[in-house]
Structure formats: structure tokens, C-alpha cells
N, C-alpha and C positions, 0 to 999 in steps of 0.2 A: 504494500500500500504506500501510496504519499502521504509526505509528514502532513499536508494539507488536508489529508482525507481524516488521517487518525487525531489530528488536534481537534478538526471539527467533530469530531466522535466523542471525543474527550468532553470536549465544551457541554456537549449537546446531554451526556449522562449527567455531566453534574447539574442542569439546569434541569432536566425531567427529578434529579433528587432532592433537588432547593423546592419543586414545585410538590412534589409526593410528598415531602415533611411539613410543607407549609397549608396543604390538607388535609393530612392527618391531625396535626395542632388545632385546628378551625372545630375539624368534628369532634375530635377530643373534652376538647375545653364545654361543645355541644351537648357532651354526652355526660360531664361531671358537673354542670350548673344543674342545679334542681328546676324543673320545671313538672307543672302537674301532668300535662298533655301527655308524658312520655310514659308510655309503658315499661313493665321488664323486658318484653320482649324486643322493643326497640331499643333501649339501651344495648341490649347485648351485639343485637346488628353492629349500630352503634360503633361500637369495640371491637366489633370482629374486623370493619372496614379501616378503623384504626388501625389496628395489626398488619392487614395486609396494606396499606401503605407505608406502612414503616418497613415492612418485605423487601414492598419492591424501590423504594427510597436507598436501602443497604445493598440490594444487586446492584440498581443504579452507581453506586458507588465503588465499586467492587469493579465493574465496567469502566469507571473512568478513570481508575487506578490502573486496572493493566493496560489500556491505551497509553497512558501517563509513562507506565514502563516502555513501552515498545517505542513510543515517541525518543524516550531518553538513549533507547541500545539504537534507533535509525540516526538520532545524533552524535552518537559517540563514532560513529562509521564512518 
């Protein structure tokens, strides 16, 4: 690959992991203010939707880390 391709690779996972953490946080904070409206069972939803963005926010980053590496070994070459 070009270092162009893998930087924008780079860029592109940490920006899909600043946006997956920053709605996970949104519904989070959703799902631990008290409100009457909310059931248990939407709470738990809720949490579970938290979870999995915090999942896929950790691959995301895991992905712009080894580009990071590959960028750095196509540099050193």
C-alpha cells in the first residue's frame, strides 16, 4: 500500500473511535440519569448498545494502531 492510503486508514479508524466513544458516552450518561419513562428492559438495551460501542471504538483503535505501525516500518525503508 501507499503511505497515503495507510495514513488515511489511520486517520479514518481513529475518527470512526472518537465518534463510537463519543456515543457510547451520550447513551451512557442516557441510560444512568433517572428518568420515569425508562423501563428495565430499556435500560438494559440501553447498556448493551453501550458495550458494543465501546467494542467497536477498541477494534477501531487496534486498526489505527497497526496502520500506525506499518506506516512507521514503510518509513523507516
Amino acid at each position: 500500500m501507499h503511505k497515503k492510503k495507510v495514513k488515511s486508514l489511520m486517520d479514518d479508524y481513529k475518527q470512526f473511535a472518537f465518534t463510537l466513544l463519543s456515543v457510547s458516552t451520550f447513551i451512557y450518561i442516557g441510560s444512568v440519569i433517572p428518568n420515569q419513562g425508562l423501563g428495565t428492559g430499556q435500560k438494559t438495551v440501553m447498556m448493551l448498545a453501550t458495550c458494543a460501542l465501546l467494542a467497536g471504538a477498541f477494534f477501531c483503535v487496534k486498526c489505527s494502531l497497526k496502520y500506525k505501525k506499518q506506516l512507521d516500518e514503510m518509513e523507516e525503508s
